[in-house]
C-alpha positions in Angstrom: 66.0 -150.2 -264.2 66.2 -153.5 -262.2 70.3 -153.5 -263.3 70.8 -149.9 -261.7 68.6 -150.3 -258.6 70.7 -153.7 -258.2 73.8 -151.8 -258.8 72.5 -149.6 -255.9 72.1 -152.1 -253.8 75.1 -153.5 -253.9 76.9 -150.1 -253.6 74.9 -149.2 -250.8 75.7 -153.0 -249.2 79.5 -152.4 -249.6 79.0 -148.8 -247.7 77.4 -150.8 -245.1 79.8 -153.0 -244.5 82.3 -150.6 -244.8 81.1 -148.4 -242.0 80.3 -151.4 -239.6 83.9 -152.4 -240.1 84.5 -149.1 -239.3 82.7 -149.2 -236.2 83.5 -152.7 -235.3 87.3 -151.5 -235.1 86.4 -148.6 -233.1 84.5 -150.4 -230.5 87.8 -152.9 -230.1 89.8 -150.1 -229.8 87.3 -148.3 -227.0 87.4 -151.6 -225.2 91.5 -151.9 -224.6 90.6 -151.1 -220.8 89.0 -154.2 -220.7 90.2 -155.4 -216.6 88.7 -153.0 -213.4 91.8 -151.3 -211.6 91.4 -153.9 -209.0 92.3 -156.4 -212.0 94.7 -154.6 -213.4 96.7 -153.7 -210.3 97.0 -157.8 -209.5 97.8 -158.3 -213.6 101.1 -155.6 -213.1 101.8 -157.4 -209.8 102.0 -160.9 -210.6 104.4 -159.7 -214.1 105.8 -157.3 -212.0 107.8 -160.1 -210.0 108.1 -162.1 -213.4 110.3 -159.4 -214.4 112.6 -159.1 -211.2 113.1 -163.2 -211.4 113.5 -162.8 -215.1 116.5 -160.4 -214.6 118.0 -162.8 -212.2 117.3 -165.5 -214.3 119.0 -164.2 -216.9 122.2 -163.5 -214.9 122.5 -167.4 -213.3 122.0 -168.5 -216.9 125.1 -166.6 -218.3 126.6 -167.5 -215.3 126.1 -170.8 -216.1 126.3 -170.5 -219.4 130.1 -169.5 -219.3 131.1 -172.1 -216.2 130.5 -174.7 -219.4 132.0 -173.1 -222.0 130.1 -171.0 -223.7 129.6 -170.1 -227.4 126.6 -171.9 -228.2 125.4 -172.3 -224.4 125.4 -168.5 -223.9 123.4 -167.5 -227.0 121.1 -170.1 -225.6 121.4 -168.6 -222.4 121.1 -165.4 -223.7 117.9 -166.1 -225.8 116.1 -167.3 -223.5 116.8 -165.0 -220.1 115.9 -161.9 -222.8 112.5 -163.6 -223.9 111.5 -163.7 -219.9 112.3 -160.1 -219.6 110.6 -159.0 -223.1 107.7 -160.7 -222.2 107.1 -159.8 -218.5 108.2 -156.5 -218.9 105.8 -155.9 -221.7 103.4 -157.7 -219.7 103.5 -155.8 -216.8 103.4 -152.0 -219.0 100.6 -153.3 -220.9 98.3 -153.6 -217.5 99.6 -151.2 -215.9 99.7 -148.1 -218.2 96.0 -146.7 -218.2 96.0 -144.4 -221.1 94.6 -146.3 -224.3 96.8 -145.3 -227.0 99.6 -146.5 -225.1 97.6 -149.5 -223.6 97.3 -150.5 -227.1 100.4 -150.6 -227.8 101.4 -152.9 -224.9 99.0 -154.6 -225.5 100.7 -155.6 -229.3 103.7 -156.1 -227.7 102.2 -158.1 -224.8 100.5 -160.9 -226.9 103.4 -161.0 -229.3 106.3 -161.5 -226.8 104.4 -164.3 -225.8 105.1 -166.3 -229.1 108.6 -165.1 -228.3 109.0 -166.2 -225.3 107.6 -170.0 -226.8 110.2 -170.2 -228.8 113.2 -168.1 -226.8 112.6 -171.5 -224.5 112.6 -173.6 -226.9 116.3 -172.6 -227.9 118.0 -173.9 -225.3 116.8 -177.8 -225.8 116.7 -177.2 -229.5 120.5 -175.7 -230.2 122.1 -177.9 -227.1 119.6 -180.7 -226.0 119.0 -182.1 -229.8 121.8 -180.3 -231.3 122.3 -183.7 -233.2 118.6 -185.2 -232.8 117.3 -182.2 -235.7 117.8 -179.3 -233.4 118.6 -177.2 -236.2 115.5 -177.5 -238.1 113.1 -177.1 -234.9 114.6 -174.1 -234.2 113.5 -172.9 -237.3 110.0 -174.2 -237.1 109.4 -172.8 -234.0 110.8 -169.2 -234.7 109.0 -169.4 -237.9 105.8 -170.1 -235.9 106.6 -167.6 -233.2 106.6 -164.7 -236.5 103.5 -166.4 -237.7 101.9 -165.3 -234.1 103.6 -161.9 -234.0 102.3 -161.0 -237.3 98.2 -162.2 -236.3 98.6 -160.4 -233.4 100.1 -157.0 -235.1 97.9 -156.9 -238.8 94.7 -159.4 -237.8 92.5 -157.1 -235.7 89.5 -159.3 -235.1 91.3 -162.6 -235.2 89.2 -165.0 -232.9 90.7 -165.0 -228.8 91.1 -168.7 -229.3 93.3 -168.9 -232.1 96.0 -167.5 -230.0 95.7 -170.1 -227.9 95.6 -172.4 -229.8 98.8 -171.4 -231.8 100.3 -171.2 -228.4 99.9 -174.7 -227.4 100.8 -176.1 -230.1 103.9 -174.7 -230.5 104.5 -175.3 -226.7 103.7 -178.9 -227.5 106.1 -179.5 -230.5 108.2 -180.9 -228.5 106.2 -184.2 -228.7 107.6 -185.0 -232.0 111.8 -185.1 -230.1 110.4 -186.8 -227.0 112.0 -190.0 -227.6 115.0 -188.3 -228.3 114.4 -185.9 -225.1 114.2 -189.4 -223.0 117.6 -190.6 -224.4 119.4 -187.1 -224.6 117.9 -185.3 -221.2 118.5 -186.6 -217.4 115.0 -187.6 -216.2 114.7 -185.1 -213.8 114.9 -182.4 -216.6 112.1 -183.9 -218.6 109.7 -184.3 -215.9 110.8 -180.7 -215.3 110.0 -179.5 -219.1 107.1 -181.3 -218.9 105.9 -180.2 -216.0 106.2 -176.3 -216.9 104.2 -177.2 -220.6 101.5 -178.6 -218.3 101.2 -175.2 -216.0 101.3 -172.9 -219.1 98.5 -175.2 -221.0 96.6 -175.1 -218.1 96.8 -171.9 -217.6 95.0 -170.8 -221.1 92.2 -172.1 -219.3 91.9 -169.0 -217.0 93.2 -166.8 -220.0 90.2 -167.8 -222.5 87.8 -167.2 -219.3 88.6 -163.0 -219.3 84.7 -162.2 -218.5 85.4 -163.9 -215.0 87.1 -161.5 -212.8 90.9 -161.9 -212.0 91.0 -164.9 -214.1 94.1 -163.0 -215.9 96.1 -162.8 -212.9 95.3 -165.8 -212.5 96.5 -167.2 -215.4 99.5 -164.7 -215.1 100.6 -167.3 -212.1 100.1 -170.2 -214.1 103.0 -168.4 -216.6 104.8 -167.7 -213.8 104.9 -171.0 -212.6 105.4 -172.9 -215.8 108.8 -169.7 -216.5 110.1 -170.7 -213.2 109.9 -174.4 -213.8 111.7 -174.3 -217.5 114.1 -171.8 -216.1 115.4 -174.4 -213.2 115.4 -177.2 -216.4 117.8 -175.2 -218.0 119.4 -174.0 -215.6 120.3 -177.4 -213.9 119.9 -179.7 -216.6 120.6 -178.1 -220.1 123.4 -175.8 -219.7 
């Protein structure tokens, strides 16, 4: 008798935990509208303009790009202007769409394309920069990491808000292992500048791990902004 009750038990545990997953997954899914309208009009905003400066990023860097020859500078080029536009554009449908199926969605897409986005600016120092300081294999490790991220954030569900995070600073800080290289390879002015835009995104994930604060995201979306449009002039004027 005491075996069956305790097989009961456990079949009746496993049920339990079963439905509470059940629900658990439900109520993450009700809560996609997580930002008032107020919020979510300044999130699609401040991305908004990330996406017209991305586009016109994109086109100096090609620009660019060819003036010096091309081949691997415009794949470079070309990586990284389309990692700006995949992840602002996603960012911006993601707040602004208010239906939660699609919301969802964007939402995938919005997280992931930052990973992306990581390592689409990575390319340009990695492939050109250090093309003879072990470019080749931080290229790798840093696209290997950014499918890493975009798998969590596609198959993981209730993966902690901070691991993110903390994926994303550490591949934005990888680059710590090339600095001296960097100092030997880069003109001054470009590393301050590289540096300078790591610092604005990492202290931006301070605003983005504080979400139950109002307009912290757009807040945070300016602290992106600002660390893109510092990168994008280091490239532009000192990589390419």
């Amino acid at each position: 008798m005491k075996t069956n009750n305790s097989t009961d038990n456990d079949g009746q545990e496993t049920v339990s935990q079963h439905d509470s997953r059940r629900q658990a997954i439900a109520q993450k899914l009700q809560n996609i509208n997580e930002y008032t309208l107020g919020e979510e009009v300044a999130n699609s905003i401040t991305h908004g303009i990330g996406i017209l400066l991305s586009i016109a990023a994109l086109v100096l860097l090609i620009l660019a790009a060819q003036n010096h020859g091309g081949g691997i500078r415009l794949i470079a080029a070309v990586v990284f202007g389309a990692t700006l536009i995949l992840e602002y554009t996603n960012s911006t449908l993601y707040h602004a769409f208010p239906w939660p199926n699609v919301k969802r969605i964007f939402k995938i897409l919005d997280h992931s394309s930052i990973y992306l986005l990581i390592a689409g600016t990575y390319t340009p120092f990695t492939l050109i920069t250090l093309s003879e300081a072990g470019g080749t294999w931080m290229t790798a490790v840093i696209w290997s990491l950014a499918v890493v991220g975009v798998a969590l954030e596609a198959f993981w569900v209730f993966r902690p808000r901070w691991l993110g995070a903390l994926i994303y600073l550490c591949m934005g800080w990888l680059i710590i292992f090339k600095v001296e290289a960097l100092l030997q390879l880069l003109d001054p002015t470009g590393v301050m500048l590289l540096f300078a835009g790591g610092i604005c995104y990492s202290l931006g994930i301070i605003f983005y791990v504080m979400k139950k604060i109002r307009y912290m995201h757009s807040i945070w979306h300016l602290w992106v902004l600002a660390g893109s449009i510092v990168h994008f002039l280091c490239v532009l004027l000192y990589v390419l």
